[in-house]
C-alpha positions in Angstrom: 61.7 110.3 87.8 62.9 114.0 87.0 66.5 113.0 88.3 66.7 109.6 86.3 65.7 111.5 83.2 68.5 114.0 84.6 70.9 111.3 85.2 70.1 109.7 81.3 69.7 112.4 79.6 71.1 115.6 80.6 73.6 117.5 77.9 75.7 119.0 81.0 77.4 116.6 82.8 78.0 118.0 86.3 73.8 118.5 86.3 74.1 114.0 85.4 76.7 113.6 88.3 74.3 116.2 90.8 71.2 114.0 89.5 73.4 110.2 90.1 74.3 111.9 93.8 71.1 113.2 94.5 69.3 109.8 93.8 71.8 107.8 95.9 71.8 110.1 98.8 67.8 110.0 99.2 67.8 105.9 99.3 70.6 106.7 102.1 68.7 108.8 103.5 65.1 107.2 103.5 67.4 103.5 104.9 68.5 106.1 107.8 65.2 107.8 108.2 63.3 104.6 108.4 66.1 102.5 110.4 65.9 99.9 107.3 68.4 98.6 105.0 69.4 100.0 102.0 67.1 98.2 99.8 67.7 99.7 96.0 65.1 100.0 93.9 65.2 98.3 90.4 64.9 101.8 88.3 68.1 103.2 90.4 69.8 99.4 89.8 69.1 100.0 85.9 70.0 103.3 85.7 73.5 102.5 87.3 73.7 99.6 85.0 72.8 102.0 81.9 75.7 104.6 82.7 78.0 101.7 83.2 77.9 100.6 80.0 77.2 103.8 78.2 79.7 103.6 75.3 80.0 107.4 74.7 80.6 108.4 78.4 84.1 109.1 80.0 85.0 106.2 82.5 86.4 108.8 84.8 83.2 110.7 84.7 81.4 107.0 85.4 83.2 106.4 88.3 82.6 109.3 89.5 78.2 109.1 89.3 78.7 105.2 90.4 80.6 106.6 93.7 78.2 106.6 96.9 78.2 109.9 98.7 80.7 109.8 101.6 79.4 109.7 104.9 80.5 112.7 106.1 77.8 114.4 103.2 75.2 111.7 104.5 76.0 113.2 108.2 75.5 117.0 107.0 72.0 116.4 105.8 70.8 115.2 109.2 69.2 117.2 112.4 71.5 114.2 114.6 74.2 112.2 113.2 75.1 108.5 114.2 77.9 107.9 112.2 78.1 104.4 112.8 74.5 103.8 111.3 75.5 105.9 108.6 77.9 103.7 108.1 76.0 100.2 108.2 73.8 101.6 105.7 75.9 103.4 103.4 78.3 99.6 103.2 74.7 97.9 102.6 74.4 100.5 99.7 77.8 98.6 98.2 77.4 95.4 99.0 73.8 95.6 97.0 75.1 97.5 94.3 78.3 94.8 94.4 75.9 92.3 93.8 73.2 93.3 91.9 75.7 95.0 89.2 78.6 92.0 89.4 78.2 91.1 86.0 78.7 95.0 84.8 81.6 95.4 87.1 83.3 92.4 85.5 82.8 93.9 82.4 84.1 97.4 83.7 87.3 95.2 84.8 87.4 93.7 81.3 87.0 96.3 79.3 89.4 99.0 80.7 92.9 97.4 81.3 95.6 99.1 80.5 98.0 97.4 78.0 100.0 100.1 76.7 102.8 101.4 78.5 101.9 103.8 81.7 100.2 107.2 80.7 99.4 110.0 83.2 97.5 111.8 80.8 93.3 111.7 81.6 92.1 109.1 79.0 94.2 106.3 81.0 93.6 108.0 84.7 89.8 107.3 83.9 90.5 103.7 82.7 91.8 103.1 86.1 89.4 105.3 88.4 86.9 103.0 86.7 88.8 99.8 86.8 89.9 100.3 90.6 86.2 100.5 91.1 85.2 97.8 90.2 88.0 95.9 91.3 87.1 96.9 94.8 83.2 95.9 94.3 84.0 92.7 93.3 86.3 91.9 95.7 83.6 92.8 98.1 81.3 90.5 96.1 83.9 88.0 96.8 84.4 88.3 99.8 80.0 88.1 101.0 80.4 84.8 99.1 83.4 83.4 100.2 85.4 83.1 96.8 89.0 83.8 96.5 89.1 84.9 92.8 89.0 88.7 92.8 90.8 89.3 96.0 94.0 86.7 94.8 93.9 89.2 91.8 93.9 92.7 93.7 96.4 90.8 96.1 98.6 90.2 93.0 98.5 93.8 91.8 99.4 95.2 95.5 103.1 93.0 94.8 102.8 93.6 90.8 100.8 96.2 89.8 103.7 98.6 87.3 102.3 102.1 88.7 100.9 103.4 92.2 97.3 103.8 91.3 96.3 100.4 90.9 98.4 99.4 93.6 96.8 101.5 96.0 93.4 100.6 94.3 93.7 96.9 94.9 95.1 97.4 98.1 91.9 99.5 99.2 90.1 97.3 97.6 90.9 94.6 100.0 90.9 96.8 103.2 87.5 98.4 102.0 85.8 94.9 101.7 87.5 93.1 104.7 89.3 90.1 102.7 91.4 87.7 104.6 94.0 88.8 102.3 94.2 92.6 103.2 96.7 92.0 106.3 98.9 90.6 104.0 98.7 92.8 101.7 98.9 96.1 103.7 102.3 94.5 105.1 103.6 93.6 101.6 102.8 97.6 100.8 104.8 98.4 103.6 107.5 96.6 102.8 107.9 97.6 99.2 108.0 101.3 99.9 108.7 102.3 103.9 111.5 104.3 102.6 109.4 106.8 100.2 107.4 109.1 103.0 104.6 110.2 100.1 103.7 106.1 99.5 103.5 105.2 103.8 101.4 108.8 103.6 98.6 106.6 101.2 99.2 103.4 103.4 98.0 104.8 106.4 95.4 106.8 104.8 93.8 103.6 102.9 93.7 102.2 106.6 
């Protein structure tokens, strides 16, 4: 309760990203410990949900708190490591949050396009940290359910998307939740830019 009054409340924001990291981790943790799944409870759903849409809040600074610890941190907090149950649990973890936030993450979508012409500058980065985001849980929503929408659309933006972030973001989007259209669109990657060494760099990586 401390770190969900953290996570709401707190005037610092690295102590509201600590508290957001904190609470996912020890659901990871207590799935791992008690060889569950990754059940989430309703007062970690909300609080995602309430950050989400907090008007006031910097969408780079959202996607960061709504961004799982990486399994390499899971590993480091255990006496003995099995990284492919760390795994399992940690892509339950998504595929919950995927679903039980799909409506938010549409609106996430919705609400932070890009229209005006390509900025580099941090208000438009944040737009599409947070957009790529929730492109890629909703194309793993998608994909559990067996509906083509949201991966046709991240499959369009891998062959149209006008700068390399949301490329590369709909492109992991589709490797991250296994789509049938990821194959297709890591070769259509490949061919668009196998000449420029720093691009093919990101194409493997994403793999």
């Amino acid at each position: 309760s401390d770190l969900l009054a953290l996570l709401a409340h707190d005037s610092d924001a690295f102590n509201r990203w600590d508290a957001g990291q904190r609470l996912a981790l020890g659901r990871l943790l207590a799935a791992l410990q008690h060889d569950g799944p990754a059940l989430l409870d309703g007062a970690f759903v909300h609080a995602m949900r309430e950050l989400l849409r907090a008007p006031g809040l910097d969408p780079a600074f959202k996607e960061l708190v709504l961004t799982l610890p990486s399994e390499s941190h899971v590993a480091e907090q255990l006496d003995a490591a099995d990284p492919q149950r760390i795994h399992a649990v940690r892509e339950q973890m998504l595929d919950e949050l995927a679903e039980r936030l799909h409506d938010d993450w549409v609106w996430a979508w919705e609400q932070h396009a890009v229209r005006e012409g390509y900025d580099p500058g941090v208000q438009q980065s944040g737009r599409r940290a947070l957009r790529n985001l929730a492109l890629a849980m909703l194309c793993r929503h998608a994909v559990r359910h067996q509906q083509d929408v949201w991966p046709g659309r991240a499959f369009q933006l891998v062959k149209d998307a006008t700068d390399m972030t949301q490329r590369l973001g709909a492109l992991q989007a589709l490797v991250s939740a296994r789509a049938p259209l990821a194959d297709a669109a890591i070769a259509r990657f490949h061919a668009t830019f196998r000449g420029e060494a720093l691009a093919i760099d990101k194409w493997f990586s994403v793999q």
